[in-house]
DRENPA-3360 file (N, C-alpha, C; in nm, 2 decimals, always signed):
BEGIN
1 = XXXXXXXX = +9.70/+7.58/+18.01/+9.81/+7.55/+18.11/+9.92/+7.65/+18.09 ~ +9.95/+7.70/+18.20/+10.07/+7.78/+18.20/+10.19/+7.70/+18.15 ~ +10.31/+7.82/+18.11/+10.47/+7.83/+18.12/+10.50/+7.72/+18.24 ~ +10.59/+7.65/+18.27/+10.60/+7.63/+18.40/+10.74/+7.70/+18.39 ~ +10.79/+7.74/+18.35/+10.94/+7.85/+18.37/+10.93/+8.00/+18.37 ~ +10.85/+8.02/+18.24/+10.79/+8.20/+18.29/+10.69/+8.24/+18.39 ~ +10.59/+8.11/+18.38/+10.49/+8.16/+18.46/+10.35/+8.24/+18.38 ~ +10.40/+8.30/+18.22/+10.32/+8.41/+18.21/+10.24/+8.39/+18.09;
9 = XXXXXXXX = +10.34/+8.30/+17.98/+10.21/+8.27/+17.87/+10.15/+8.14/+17.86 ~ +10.07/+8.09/+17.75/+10.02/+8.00/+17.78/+10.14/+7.81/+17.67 ~ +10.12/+7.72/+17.76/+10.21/+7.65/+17.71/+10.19/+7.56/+17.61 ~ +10.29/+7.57/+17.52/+10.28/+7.52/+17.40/+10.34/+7.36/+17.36 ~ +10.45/+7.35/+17.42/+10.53/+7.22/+17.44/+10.52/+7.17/+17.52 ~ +10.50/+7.02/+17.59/+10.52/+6.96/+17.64/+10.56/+6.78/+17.63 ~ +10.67/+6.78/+17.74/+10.72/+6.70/+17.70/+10.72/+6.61/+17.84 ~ +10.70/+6.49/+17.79/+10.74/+6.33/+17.87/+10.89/+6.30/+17.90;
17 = XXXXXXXX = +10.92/+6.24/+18.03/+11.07/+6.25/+18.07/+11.02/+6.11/+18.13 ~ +11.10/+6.00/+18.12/+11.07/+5.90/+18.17/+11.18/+5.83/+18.15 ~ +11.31/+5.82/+18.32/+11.44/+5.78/+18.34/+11.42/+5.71/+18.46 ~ +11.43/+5.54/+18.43/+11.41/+5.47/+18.55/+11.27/+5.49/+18.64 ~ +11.20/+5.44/+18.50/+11.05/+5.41/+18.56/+10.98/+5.55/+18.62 ~ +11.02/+5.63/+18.60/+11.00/+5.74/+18.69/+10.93/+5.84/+18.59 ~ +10.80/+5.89/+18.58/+10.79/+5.97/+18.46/+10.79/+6.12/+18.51 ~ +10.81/+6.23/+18.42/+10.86/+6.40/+18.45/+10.77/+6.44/+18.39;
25 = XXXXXXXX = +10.68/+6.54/+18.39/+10.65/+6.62/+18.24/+10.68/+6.74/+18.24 ~ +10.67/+6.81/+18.13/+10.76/+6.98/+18.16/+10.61/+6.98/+18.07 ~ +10.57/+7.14/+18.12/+10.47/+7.27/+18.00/+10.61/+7.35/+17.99 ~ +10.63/+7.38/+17.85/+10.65/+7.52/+17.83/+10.62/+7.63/+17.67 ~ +10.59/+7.73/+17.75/+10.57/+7.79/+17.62/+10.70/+7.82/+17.50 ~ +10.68/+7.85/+17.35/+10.77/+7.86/+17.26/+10.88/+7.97/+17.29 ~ +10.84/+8.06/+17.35/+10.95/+8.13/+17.38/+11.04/+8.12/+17.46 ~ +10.99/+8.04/+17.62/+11.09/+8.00/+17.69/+11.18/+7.87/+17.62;
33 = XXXXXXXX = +11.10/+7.80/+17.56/+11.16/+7.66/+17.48/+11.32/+7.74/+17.35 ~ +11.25/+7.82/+17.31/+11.39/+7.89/+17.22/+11.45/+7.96/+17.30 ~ +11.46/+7.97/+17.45/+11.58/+8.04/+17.49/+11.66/+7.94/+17.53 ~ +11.59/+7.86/+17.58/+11.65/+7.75/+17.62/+11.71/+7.68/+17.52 ~ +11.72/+7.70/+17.40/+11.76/+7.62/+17.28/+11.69/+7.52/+17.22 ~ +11.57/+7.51/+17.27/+11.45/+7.39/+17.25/+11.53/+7.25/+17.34 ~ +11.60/+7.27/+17.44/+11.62/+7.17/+17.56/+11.50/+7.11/+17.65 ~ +11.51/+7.00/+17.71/+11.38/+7.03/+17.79/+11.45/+7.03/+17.89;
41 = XXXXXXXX = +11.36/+7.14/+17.99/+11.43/+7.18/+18.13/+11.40/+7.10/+18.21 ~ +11.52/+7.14/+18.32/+11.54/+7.03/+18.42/+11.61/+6.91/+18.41 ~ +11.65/+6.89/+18.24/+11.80/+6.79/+18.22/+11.88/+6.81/+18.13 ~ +11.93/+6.73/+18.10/+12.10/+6.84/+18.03/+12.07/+6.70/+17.87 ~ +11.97/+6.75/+17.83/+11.94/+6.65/+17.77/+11.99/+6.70/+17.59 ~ +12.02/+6.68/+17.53/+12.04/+6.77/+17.37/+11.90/+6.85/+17.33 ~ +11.90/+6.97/+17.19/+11.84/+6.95/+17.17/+11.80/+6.91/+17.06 ~ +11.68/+6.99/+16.97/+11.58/+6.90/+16.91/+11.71/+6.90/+16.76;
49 = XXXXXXXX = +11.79/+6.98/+16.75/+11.84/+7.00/+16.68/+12.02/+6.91/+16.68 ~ +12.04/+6.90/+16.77/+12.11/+6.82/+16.78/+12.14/+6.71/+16.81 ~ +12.00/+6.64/+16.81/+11.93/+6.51/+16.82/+11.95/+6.47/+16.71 ~ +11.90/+6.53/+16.58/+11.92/+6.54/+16.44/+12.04/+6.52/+16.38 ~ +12.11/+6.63/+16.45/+12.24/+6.59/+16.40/+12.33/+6.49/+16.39 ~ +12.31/+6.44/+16.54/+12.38/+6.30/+16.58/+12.31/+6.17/+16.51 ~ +12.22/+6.17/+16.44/+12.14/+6.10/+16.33/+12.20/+6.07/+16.19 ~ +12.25/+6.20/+16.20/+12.28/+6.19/+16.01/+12.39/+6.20/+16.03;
57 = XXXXXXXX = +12.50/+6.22/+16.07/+12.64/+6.17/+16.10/+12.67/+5.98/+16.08 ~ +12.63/+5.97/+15.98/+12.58/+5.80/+15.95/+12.73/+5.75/+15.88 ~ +12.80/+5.84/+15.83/+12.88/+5.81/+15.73/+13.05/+5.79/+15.80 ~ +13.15/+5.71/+15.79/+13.24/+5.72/+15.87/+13.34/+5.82/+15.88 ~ +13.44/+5.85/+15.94/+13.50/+6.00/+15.96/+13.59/+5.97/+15.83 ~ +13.62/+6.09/+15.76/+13.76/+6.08/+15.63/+13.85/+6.06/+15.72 ~ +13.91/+5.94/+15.66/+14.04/+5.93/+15.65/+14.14/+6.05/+15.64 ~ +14.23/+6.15/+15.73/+14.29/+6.25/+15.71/+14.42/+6.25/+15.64;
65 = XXXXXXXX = +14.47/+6.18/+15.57/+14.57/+6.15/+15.48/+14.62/+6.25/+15.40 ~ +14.72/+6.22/+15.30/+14.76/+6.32/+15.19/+14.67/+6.32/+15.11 ~ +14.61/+6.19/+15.10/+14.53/+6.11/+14.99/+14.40/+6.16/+14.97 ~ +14.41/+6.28/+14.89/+14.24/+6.37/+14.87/+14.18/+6.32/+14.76 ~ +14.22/+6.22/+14.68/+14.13/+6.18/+14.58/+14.04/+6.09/+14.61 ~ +14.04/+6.01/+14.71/+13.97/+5.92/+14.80/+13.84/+5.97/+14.82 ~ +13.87/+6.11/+14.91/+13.73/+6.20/+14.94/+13.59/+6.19/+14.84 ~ +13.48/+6.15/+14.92/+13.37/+6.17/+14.87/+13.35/+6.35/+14.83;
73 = XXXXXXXX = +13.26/+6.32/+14.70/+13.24/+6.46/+14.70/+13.12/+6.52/+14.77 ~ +13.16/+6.67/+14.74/+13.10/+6.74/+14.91/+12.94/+6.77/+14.83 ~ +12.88/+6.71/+14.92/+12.68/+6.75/+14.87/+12.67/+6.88/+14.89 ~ +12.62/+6.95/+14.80/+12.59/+7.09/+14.77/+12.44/+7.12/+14.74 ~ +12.33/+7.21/+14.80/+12.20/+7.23/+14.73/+12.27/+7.27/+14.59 ~ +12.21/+7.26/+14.46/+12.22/+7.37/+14.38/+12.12/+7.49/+14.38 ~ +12.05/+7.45/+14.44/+11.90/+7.59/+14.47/+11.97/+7.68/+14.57 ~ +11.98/+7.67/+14.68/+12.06/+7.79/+14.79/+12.18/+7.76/+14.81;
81 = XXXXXXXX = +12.28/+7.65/+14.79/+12.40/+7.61/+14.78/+12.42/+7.56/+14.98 ~ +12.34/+7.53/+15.03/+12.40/+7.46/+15.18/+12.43/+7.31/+15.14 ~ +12.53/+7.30/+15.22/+12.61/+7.17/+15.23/+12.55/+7.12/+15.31 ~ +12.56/+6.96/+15.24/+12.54/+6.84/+15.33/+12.59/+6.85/+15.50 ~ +12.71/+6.88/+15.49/+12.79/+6.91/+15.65/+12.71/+7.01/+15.69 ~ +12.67/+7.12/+15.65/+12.59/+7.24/+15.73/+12.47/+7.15/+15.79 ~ +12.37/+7.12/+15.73/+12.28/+7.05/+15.77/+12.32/+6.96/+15.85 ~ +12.39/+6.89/+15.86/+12.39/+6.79/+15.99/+12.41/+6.86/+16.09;
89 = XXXXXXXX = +12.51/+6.98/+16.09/+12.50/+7.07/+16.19/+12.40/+7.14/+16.28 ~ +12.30/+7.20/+16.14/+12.19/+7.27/+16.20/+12.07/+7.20/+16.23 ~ +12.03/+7.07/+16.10/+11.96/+7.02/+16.14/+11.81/+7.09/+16.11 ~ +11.89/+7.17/+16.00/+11.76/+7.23/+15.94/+11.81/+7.25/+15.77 ~ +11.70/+7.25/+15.68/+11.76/+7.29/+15.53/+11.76/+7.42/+15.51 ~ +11.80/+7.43/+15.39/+11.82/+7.56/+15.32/+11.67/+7.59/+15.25 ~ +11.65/+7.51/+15.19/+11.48/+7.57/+15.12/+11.49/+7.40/+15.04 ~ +11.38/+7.39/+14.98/+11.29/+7.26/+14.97/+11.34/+7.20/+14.87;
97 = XXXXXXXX = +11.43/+7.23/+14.77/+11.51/+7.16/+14.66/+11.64/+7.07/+14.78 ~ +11.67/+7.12/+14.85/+11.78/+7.03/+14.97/+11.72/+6.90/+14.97 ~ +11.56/+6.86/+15.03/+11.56/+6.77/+15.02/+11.57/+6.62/+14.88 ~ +11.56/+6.71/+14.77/+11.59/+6.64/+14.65/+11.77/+6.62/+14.68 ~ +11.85/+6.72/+14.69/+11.97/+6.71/+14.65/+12.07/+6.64/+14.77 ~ +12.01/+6.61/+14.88/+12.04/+6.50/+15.00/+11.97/+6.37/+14.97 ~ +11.91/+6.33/+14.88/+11.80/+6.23/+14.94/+11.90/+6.10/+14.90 ~ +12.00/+6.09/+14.83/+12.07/+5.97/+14.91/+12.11/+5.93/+15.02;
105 = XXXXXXXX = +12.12/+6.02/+15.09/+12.16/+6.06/+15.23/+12.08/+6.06/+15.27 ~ +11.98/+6.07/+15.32/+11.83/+6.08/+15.42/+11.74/+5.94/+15.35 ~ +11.75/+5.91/+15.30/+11.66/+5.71/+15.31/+11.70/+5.68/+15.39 ~ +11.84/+5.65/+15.43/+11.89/+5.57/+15.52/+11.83/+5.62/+15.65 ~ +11.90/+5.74/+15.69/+11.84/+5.82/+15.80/+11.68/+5.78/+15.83 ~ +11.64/+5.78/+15.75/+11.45/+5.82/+15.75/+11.40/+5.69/+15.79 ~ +11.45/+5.58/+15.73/+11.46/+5.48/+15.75/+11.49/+5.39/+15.89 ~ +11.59/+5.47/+15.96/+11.60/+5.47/+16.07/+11.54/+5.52/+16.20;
113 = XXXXXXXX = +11.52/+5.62/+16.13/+11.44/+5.64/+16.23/+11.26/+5.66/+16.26 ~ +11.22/+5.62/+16.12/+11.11/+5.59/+16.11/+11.07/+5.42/+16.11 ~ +11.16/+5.32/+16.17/+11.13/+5.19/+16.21/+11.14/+5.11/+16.05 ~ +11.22/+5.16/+15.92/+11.19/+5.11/+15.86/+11.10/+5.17/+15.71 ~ +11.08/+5.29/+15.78/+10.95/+5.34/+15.69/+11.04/+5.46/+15.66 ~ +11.02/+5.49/+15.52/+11.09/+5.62/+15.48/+10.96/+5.75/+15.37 ~ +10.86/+5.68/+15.37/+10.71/+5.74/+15.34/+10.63/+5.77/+15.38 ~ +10.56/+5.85/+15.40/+10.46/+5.84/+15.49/+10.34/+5.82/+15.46;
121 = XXXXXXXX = +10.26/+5.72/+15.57/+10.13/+5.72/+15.55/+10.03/+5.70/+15.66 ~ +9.99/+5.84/+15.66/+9.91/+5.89/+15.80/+9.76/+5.84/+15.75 ~ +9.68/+5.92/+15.81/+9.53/+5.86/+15.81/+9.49/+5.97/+15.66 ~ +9.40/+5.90/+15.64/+9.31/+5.96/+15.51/+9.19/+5.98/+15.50 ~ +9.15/+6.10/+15.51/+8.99/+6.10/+15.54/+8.93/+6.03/+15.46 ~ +8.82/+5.95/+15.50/+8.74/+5.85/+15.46/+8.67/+5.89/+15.30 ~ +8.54/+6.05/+15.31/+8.47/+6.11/+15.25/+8.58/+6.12/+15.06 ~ +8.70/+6.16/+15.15/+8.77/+6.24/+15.01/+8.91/+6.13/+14.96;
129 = XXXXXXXX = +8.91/+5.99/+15.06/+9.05/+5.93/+15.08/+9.03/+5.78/+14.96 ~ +8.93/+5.84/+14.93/+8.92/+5.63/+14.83/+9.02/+5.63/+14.74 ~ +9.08/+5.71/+14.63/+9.13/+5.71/+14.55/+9.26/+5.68/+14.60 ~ +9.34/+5.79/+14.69/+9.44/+5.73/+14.78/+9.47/+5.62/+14.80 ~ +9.38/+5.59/+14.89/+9.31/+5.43/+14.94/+9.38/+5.33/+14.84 ~ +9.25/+5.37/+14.75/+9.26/+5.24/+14.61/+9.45/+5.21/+14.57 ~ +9.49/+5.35/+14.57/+9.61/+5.33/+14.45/+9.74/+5.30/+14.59 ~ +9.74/+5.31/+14.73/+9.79/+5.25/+14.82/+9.77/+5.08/+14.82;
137 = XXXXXXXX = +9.68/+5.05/+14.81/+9.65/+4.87/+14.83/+9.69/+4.81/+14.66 ~ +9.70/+4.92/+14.53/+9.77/+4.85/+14.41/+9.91/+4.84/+14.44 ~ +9.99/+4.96/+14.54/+10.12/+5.00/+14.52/+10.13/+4.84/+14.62 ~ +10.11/+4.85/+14.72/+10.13/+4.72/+14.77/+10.13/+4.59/+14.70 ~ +9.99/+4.58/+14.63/+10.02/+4.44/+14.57/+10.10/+4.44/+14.46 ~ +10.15/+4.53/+14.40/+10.23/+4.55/+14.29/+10.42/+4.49/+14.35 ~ +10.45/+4.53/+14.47/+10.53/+4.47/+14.57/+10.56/+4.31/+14.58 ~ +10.42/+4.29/+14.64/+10.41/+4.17/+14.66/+10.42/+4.06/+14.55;
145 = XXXXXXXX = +10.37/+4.10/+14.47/+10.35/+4.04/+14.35/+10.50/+4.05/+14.26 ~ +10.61/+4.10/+14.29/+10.76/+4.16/+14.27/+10.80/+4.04/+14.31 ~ +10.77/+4.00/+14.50/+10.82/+3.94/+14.55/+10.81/+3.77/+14.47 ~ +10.68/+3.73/+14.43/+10.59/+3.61/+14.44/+10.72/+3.54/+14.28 ~ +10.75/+3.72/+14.24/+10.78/+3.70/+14.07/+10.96/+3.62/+14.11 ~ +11.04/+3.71/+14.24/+11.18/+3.67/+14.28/+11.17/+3.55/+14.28 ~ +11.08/+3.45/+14.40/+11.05/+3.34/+14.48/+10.97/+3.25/+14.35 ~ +10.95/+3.31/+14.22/+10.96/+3.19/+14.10/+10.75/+3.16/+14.12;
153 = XXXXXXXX = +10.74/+3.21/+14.20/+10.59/+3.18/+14.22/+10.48/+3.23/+14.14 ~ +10.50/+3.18/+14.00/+10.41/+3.22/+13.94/+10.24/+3.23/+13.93 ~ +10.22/+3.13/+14.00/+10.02/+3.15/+14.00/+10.01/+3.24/+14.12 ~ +10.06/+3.28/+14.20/+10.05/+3.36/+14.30/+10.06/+3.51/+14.23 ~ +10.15/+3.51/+14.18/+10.20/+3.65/+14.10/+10.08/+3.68/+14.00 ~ +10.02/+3.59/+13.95/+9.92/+3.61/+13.81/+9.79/+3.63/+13.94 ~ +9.78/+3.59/+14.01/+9.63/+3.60/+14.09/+9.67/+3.73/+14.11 ~ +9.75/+3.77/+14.22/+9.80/+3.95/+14.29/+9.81/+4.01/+14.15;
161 = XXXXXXXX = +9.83/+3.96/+13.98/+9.81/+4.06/+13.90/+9.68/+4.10/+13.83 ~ +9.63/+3.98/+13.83/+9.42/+3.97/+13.84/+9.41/+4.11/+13.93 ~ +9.41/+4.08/+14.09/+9.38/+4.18/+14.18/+9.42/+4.34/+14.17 ~ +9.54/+4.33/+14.11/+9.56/+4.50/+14.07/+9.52/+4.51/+13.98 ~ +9.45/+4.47/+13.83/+9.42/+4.49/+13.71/+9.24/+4.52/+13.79 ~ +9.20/+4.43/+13.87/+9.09/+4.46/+13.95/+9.07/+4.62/+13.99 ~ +9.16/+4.64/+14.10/+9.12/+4.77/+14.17/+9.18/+4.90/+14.06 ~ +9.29/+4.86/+14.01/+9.28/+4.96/+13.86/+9.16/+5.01/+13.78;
169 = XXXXXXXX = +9.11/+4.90/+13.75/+8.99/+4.92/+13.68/+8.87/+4.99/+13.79 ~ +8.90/+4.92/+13.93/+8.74/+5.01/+14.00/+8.81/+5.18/+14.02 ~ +8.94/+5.19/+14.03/+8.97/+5.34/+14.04/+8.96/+5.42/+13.97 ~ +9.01/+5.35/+13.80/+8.93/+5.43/+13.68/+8.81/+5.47/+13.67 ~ +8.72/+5.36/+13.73/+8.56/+5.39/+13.73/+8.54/+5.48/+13.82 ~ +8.58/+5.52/+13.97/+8.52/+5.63/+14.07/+8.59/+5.74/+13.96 ~ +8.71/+5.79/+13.93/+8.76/+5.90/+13.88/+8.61/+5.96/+13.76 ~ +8.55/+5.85/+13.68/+8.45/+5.90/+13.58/+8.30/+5.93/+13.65;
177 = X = +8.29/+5.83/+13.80/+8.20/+5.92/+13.84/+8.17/+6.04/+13.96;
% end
């Protein structure tokens, strides 16, 4: 499928527009999309970057006062030195230690905007995924079993700790064969 704005290469982005029941789609290739600023054309809509930004702007405005000892202190990478404030601006990091040196700051975010989920967990190929698998369904019952321990529920907690002492032991066994 073509550009639908150049006309000339082949398209890479496309996007769904759906305002009052009404659905839009745009093609466009990456170079028209970066002139445009990564907007989608045809509405005055942000973009992908400052979609972002308006995201992590979570925190309330300083207080502008005389009173500078109040001020939170300012997040710094120590690896490339970008500031917390730069990033919300750009909406992009400095290099891969940022995400360590924000990550109080991005749970919440991730959290939000991932419905709750700040982890990820996509699909796992079947052939190569058991181990994954296995030690995903202990991390869960290890949770649950947290919960069963708050709520005083002890025979519930000792069964869910049978069950992970279970799939522990069958994950040690695939690892030896």
């Amino acid at each position: 499928m073509k550009c639908q704005e150049c006309d000339e290469r082949e398209a890479t982005l496309h996007f769904t527009k759906i305002v009052n029941g009404k659905k839009a789609e745009f093609h466009i290739c990456e170079h028209c999309a970066r002139e445009k600023g990564e907007h989608i054309p045809g509405s005055n809509s942000f973009s992908i970057h400052q979609l972002l930004s308006g995201l992590l702007h979570l925190d309330k405005p300083i207080n502008t006062s005389q009173d500078k000892v109040n001020r939170p202190k300012e997040l710094i990478c120590q690896n490339c030195g970008m500031k917390y404030e730069q990033f919300t601006r750009t909406g992009r990091f400095g290099c891969a230690a940022c995400y360590k040196s924000f990550e109080d700051k991005l749970d919440p975010i991730l959290k939000r905007v991932h419905s709750g989920n700040h982890t990820h967990s996509g699909k796992i190929p079947v052939r190569v995924g058991g181990g994954i698998q296995l030690q995903r369904e202990i991390d869960s019952l290890k949770a649950q079993m947290k919960q069963y321990i708050e709520r005083e529920e002890f025979e519930q907690a000792a069964e869910t700790r049978d069950q992970i002492r279970a799939l522990e032991e069958q994950k040690k066994n695939q690892g030896e064969g």
